[in-house]
Rosetta silent file (secondary structure, phi, psi, omega in degrees, C-alpha in Angstrom):
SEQUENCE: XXXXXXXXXXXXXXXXXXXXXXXXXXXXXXXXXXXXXXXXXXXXXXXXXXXXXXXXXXXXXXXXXXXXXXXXXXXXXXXXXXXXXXXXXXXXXXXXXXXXXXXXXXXXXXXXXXXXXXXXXXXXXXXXXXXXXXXXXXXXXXXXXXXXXXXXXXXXXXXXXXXXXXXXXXXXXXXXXXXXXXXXXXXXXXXXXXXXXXXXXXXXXXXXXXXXXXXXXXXXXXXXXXXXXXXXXXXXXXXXXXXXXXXXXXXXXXXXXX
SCORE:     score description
SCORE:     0.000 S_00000001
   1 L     0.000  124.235  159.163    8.355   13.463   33.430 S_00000001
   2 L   -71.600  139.474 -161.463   10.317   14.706   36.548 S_00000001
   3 E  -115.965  124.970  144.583   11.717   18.201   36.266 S_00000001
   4 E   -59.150  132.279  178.947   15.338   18.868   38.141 S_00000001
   5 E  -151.550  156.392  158.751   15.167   22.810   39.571 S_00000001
   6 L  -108.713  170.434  178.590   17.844   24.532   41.925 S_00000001
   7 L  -146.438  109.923  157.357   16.554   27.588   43.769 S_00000001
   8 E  -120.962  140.872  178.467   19.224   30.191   44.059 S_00000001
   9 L  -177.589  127.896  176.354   18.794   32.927   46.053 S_00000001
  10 L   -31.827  -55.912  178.617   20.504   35.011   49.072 S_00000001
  11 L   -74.548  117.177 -178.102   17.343   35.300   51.072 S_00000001
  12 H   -73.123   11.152 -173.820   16.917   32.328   52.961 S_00000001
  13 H  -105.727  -29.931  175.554   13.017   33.092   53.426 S_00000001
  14 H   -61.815  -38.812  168.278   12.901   33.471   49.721 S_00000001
  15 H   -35.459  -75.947  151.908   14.349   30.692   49.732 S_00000001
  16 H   -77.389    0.615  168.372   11.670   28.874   51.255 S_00000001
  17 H   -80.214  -54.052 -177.834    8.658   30.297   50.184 S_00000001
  18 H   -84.007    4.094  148.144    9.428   29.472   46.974 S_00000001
  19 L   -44.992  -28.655 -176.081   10.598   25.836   47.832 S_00000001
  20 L  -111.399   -0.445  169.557    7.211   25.024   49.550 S_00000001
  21 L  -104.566   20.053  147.565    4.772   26.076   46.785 S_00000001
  22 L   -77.944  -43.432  155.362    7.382   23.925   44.638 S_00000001
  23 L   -67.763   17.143 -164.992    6.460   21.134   46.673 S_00000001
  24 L  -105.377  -27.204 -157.359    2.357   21.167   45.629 S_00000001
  25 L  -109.961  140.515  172.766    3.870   19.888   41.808 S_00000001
  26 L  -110.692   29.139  160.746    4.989   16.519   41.984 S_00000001
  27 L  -105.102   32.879 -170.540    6.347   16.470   38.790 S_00000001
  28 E  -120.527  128.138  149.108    9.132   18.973   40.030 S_00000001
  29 E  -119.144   94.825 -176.545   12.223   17.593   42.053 S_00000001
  30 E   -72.543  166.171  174.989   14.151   20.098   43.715 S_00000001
  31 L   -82.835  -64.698 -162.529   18.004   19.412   44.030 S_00000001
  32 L  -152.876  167.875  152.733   19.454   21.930   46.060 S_00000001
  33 L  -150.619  146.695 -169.733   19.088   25.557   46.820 S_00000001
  34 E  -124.615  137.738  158.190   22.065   27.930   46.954 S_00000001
  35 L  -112.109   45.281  165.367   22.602   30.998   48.174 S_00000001
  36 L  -153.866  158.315 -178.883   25.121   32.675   46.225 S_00000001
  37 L   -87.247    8.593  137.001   25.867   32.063   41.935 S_00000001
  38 L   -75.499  -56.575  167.339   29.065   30.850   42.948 S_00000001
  39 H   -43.429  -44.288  179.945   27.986   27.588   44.685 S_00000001
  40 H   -61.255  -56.705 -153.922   24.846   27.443   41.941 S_00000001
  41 H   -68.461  -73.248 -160.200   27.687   27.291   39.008 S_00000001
  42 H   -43.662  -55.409  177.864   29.664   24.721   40.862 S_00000001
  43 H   -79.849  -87.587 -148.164   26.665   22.176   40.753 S_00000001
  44 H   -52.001    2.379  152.231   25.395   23.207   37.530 S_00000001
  45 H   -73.630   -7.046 -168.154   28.903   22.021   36.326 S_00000001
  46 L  -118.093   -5.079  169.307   28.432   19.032   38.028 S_00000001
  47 L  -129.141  163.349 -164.732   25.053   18.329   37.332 S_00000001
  48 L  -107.034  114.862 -175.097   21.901   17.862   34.850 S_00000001
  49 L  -132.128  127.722  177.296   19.527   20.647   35.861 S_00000001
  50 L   -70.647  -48.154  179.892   15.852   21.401   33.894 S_00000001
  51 E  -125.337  116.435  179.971   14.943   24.608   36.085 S_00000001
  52 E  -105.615  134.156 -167.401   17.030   27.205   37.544 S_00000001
  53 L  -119.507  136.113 -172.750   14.933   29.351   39.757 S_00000001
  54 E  -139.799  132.637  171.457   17.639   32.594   39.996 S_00000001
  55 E   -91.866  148.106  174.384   17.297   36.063   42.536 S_00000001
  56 L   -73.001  -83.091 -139.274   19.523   39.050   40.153 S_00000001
  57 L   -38.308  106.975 -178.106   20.220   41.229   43.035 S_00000001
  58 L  -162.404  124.872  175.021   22.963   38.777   45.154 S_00000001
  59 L   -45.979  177.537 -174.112   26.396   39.781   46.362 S_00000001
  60 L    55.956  -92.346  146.750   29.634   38.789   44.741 S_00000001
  61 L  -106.179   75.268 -177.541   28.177   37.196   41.771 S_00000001
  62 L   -41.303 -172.737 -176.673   24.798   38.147   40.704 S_00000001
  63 L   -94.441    7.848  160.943   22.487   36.242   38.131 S_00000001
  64 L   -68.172  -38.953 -166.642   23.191   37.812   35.450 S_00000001
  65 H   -80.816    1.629 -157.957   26.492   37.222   35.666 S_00000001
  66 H  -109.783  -30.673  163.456   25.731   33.527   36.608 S_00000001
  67 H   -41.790  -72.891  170.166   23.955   33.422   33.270 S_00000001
  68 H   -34.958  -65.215 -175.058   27.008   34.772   31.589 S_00000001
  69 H   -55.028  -72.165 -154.095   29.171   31.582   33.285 S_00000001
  70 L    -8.262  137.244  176.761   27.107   28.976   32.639 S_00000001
  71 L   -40.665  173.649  179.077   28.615   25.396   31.076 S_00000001
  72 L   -79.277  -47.305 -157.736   28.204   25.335   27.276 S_00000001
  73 L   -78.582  -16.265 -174.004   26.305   22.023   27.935 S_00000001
  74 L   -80.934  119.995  146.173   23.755   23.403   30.342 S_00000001
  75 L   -93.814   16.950  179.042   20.214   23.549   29.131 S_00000001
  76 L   -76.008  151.295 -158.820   18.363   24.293   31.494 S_00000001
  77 E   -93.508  120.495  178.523   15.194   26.991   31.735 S_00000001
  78 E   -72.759  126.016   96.187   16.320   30.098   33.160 S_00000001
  79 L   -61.832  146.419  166.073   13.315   32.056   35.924 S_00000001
  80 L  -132.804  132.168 -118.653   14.717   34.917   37.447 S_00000001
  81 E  -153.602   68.883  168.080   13.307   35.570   40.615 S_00000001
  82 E  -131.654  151.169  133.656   13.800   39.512   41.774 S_00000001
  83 L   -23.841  -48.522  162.673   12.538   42.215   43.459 S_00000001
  84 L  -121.571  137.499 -167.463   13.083   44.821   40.833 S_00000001
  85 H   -81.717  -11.024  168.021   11.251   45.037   37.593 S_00000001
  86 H   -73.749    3.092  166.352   14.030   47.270   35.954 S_00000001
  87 H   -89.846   -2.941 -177.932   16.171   44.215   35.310 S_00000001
  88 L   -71.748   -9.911  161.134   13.306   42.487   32.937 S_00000001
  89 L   -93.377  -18.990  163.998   14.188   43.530   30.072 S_00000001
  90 H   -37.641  -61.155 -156.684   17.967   42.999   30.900 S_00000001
  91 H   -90.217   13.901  165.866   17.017   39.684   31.834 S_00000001
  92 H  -101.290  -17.252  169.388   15.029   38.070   28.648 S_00000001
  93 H   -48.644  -48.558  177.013   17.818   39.747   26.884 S_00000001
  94 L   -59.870    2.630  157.292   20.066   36.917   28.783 S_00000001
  95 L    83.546   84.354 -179.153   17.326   34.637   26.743 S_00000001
  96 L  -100.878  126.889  178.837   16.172   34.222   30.571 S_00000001
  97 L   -62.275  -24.699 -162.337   12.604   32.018   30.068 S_00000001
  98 L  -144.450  168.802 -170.913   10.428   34.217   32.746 S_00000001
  99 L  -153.705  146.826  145.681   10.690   37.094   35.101 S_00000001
 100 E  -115.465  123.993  168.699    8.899   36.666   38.533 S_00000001
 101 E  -130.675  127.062 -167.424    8.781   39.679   40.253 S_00000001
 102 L   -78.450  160.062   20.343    8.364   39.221   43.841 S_00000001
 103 L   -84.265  114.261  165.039    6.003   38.863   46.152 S_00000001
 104 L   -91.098 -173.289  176.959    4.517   36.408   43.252 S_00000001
 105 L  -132.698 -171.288 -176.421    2.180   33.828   44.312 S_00000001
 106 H   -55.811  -35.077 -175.489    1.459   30.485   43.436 S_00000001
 107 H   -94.711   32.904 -173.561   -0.574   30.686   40.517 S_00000001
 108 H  -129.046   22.408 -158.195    1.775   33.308   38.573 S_00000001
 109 L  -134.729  -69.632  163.429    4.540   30.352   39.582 S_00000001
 110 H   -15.593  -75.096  166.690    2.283   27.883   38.331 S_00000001
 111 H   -23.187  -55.151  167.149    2.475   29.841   34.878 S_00000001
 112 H   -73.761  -38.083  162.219    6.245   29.728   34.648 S_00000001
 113 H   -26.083  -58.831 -155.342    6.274   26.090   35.355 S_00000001
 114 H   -82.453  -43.021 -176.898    4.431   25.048   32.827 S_00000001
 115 H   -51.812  -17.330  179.378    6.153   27.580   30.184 S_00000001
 116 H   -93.945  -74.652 -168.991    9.265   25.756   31.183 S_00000001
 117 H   -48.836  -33.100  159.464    8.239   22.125   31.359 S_00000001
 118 H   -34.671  -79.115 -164.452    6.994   23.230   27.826 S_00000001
 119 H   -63.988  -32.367  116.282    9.861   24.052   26.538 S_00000001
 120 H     5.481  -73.289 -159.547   11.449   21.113   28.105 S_00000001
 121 H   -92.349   -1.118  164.314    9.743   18.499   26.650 S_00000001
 122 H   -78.382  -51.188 -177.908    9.996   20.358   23.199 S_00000001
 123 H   -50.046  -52.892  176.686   13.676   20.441   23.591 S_00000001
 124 H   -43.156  -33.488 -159.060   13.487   16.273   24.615 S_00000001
 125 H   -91.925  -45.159 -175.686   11.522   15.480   21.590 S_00000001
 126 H   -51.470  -34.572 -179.827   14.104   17.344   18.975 S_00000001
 127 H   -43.821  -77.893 -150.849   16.970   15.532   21.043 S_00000001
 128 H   -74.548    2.290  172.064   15.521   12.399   20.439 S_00000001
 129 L   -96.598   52.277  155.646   14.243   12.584   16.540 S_00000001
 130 L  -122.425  -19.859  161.952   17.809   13.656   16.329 S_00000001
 131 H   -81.224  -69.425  165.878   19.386   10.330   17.934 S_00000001
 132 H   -22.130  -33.871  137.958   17.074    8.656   15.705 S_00000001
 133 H   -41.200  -68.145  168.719   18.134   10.110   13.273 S_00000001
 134 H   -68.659  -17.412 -165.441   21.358    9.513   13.748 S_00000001
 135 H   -93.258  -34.947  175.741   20.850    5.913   14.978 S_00000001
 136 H   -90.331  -34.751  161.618   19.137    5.336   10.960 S_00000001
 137 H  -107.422   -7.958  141.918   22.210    6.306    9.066 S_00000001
 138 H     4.804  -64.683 -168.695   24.455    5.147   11.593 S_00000001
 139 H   -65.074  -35.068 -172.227   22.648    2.182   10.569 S_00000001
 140 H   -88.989   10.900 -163.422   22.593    2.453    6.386 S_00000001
 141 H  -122.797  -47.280 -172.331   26.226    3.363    6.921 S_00000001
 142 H   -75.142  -21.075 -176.878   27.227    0.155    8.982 S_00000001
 143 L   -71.617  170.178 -163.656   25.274   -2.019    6.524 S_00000001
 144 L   -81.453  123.476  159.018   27.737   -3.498    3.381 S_00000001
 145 L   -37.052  -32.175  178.910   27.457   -1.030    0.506 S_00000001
 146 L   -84.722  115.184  177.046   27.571   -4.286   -1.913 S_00000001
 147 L   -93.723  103.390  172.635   24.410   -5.595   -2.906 S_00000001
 148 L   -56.310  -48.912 -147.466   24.831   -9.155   -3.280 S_00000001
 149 L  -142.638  126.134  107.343   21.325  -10.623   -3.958 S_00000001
 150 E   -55.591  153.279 -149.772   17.850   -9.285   -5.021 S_00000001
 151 E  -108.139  146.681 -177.018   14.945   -9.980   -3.314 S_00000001
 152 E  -146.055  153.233  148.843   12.104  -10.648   -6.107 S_00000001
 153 E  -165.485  148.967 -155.338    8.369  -11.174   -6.054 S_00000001
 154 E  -146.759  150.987 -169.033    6.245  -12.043   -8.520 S_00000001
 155 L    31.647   45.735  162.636    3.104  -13.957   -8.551 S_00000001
 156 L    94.201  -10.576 -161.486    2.688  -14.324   -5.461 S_00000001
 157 E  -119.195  159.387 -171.321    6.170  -16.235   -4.600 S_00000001
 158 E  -122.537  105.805  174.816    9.606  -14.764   -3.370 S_00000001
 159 E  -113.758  171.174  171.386   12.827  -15.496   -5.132 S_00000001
 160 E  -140.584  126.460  168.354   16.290  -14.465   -5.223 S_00000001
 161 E   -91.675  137.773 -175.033   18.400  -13.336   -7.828 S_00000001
 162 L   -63.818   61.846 -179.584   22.081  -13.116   -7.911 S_00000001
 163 H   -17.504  -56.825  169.184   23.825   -9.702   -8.785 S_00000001
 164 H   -15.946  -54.986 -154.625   26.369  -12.360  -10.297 S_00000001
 165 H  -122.539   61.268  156.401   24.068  -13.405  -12.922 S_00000001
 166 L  -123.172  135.351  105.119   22.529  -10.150  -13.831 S_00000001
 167 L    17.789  -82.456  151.111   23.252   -9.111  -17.083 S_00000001
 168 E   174.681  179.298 -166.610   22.215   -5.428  -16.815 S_00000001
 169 E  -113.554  173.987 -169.227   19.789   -3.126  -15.773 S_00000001
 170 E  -158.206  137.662 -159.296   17.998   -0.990  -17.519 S_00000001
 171 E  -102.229  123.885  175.428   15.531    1.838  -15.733 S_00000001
 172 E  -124.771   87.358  162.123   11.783    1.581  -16.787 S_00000001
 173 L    84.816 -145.588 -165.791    9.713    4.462  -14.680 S_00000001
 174 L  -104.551   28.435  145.308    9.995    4.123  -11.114 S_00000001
 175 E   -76.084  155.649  153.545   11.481    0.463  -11.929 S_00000001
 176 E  -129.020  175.048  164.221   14.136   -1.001  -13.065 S_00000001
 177 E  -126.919  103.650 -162.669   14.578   -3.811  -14.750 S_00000001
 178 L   -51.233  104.340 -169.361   16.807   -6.753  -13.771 S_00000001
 179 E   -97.738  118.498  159.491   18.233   -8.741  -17.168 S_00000001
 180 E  -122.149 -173.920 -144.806   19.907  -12.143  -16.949 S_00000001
 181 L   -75.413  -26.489 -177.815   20.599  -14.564  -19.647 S_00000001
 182 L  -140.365   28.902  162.218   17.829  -15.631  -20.471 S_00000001
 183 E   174.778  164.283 -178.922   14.787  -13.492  -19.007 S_00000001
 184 L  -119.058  168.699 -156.964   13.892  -10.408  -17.060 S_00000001
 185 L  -161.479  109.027  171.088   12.352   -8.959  -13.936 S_00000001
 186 E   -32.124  100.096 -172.307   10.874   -6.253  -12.195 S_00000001
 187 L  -138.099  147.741 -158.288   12.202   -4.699   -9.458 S_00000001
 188 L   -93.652  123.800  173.968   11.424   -1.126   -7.719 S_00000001
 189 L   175.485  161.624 -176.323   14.440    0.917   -6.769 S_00000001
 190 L   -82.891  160.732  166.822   16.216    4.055   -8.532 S_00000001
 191 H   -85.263  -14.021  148.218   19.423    3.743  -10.819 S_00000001
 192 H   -44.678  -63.598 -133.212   21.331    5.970   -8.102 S_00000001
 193 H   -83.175  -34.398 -147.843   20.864    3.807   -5.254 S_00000001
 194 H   -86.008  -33.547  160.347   21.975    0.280   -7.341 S_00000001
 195 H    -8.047  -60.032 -175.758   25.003    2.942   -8.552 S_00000001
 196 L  -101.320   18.141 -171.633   26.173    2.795   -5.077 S_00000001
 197 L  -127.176  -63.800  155.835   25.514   -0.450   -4.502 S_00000001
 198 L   -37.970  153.480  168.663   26.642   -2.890   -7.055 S_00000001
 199 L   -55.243  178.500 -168.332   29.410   -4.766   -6.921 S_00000001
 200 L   -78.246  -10.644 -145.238   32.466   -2.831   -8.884 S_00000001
 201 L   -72.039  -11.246 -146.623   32.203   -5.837  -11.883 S_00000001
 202 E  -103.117  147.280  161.419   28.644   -3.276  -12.394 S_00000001
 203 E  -155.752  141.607  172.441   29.372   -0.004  -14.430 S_00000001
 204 E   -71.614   95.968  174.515   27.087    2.797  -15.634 S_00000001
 205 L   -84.045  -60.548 -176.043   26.965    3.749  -19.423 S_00000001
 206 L   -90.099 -179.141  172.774   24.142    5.614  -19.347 S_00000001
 207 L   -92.016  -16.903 -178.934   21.613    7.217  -17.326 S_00000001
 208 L  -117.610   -2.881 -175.732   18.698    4.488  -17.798 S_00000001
 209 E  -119.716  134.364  179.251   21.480    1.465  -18.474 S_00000001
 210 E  -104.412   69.376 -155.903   23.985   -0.346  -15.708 S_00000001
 211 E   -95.591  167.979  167.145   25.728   -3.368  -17.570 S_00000001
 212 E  -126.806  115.367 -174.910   28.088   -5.912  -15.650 S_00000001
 213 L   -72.935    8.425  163.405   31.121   -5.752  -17.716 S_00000001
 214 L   -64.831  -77.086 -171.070   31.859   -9.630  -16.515 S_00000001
 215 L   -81.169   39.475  141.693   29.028  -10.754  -19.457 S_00000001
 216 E  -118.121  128.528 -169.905   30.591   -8.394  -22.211 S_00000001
 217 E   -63.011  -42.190  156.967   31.421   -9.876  -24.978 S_00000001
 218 E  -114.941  157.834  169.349   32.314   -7.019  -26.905 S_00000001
 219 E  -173.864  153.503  173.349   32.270   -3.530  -27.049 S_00000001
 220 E  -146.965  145.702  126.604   33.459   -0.908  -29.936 S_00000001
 221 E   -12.829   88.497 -176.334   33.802    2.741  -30.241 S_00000001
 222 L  -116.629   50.692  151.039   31.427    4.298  -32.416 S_00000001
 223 L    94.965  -36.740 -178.728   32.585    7.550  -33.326 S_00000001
 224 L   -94.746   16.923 -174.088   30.234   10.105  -31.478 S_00000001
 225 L   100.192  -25.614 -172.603   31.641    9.964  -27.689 S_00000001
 226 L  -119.414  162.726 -171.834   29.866    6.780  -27.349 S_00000001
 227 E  -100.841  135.030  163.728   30.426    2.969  -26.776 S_00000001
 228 E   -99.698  136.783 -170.851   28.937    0.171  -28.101 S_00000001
 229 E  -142.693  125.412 -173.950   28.593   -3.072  -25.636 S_00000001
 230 E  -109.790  132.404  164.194   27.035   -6.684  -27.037 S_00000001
 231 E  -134.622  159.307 -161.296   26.998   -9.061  -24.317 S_00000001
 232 L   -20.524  -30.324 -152.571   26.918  -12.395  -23.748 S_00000001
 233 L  -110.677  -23.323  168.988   23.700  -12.966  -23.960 S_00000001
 234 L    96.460    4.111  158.469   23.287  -11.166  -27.490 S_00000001
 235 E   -95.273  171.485 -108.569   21.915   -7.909  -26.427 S_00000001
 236 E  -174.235  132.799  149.090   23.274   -4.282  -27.042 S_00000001
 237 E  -153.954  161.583 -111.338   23.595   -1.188  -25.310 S_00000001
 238 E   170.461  103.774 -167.006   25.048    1.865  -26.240 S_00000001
 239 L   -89.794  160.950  178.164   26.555    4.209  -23.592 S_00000001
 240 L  -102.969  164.340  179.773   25.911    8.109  -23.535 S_00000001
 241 L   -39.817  -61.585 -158.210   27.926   11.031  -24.352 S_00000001
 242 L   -61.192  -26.933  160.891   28.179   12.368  -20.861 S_00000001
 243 L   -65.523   -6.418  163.688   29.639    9.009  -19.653 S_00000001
 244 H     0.122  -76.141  160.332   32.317    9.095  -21.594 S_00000001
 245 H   -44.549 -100.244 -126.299   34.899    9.913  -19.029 S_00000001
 246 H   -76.130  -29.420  177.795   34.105    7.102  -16.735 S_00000001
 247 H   -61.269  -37.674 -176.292   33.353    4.194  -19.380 S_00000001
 248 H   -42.492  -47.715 -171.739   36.909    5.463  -20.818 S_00000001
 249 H   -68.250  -27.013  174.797   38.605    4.882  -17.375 S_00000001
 250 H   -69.925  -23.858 -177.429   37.132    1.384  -17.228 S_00000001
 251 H   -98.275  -13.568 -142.885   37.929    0.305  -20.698 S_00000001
 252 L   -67.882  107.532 -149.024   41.292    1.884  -20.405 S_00000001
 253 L    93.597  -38.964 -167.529   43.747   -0.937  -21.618 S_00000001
 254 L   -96.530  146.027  157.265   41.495   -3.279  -22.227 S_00000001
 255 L   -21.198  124.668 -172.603   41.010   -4.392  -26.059 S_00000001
 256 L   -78.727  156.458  172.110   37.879   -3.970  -27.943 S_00000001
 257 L    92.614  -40.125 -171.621   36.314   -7.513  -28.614 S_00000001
 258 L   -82.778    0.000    0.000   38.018   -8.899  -24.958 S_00000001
């Protein structure tokens, strides 16, 4: 990975001392060097920068204050680069990654490098299991909510069943089980997910039963809160109290027996 760094600082000798023991890393490309925090702000608004190499002490605007400015959007790894050690605690306050206090030499430079390229490539990886993230429900979100089809296999061979001609479902374990008219079938998924997923023709009496009010034949009231529903097929189920409310809104109008 190539690292972007600026070098700002007043002293042009500073300037270049630390610029040529910047060249020895080739995974470092500087951009620029500035010597004042107004010119540094102006490119980091305008640019993607990894490492800011910063002097405090600098007329006009110092680096603290160049801290203080900074885009919202800038991420970039703070060094500060001074003369006097009585701004270091000042300046990790400014969440600054490093203090250099010069004359440093190469291998105390070294040091900050690498705590920064750290911290770098930690930030890069959280980005991207965070597009990836986003990029998987992105993805469950653009797919159709209606599950059309089941995918079945069973002895060795791969069929497909029909939401149409399912019956209901009924939750066995970490199964359910898929009913049509005239036999049933194993298939592994929760009674949430096919919740949010059947077509609307599908409705939830219960907590382990799903019926598709298309193949009910019948259905009666039986006195307790709960519903009775014979379907087409000549099986029975028998909704729970707590559904109440929603089989009511579903039956609402329609006739017992239609």
């Amino acid at each position: 990975m190539i690292y972007k760094t600026i070098i700002v600082d007043d002293e042009p000798h500073a300037r270049r001392y630390l610029s040529e023991l910047l060249s020895n890393d080739e995974e470092v490309n500087e951009l620029a060097q500035f010597g004042n925090g107004k010119e540094a702000l102006k490119f980091l608004n305008e640019n993607k920068v990894d490492i800011v190499f910063l002097d405090i002490e600098m007329p006009n605007i110092n680096g603290l204050e160049v801290i203080k400015s900074l885009p919202s959007d800038c991420k970039a790894e703070i060094i500060f680069t001074t003369a006097y050690n009585q701004y270091a605690i000042t300046a990790f306050e400014a969440q600054a990654l490093d203090y250099l206090l010069k004359p440093f030499d190469e291998t105390r430079l070294i040091k900050a490098l690498e705590r920064a390229k750290t911290q770098i490539d930690l930030k890069a990886n959280r980005d991207l299991q965070q597009k990836v993230s986003m990029l998987y429900q992105n993805f469950n979100t653009a797919k159709s909510p209606q599950l059309h089809e089941f995918i079945l296999k069973e002895k060795g061979l791969e069929y497909k069943v029909k939401s149409s001609k399912i019956y209901a479902i009924r939750a066995e374990s970490v199964y359910v089980t898929l009913i049509t008219q005239n036999s049933q079938h194993l298939y592994r998924a929760t009674m949430n997910d096919l919740e949010t997923r059947l077509p609307s023709s599908f409705l939830r009496i219960h907590r382990s039963v799903i019926i598709n009010m298309d193949f009910v034949k019948s259905w009666k009231y039986q006195n307790d809160s709960t519903f009775e529903f014979k379907m087409s097929n000549q099986l029975s189920f028998s909704s729970a109290r707590s559904y109440q409310d929603r089989v009511k809104m579903v039956l609402n109008g329609k006739e017992p027996g239609s």
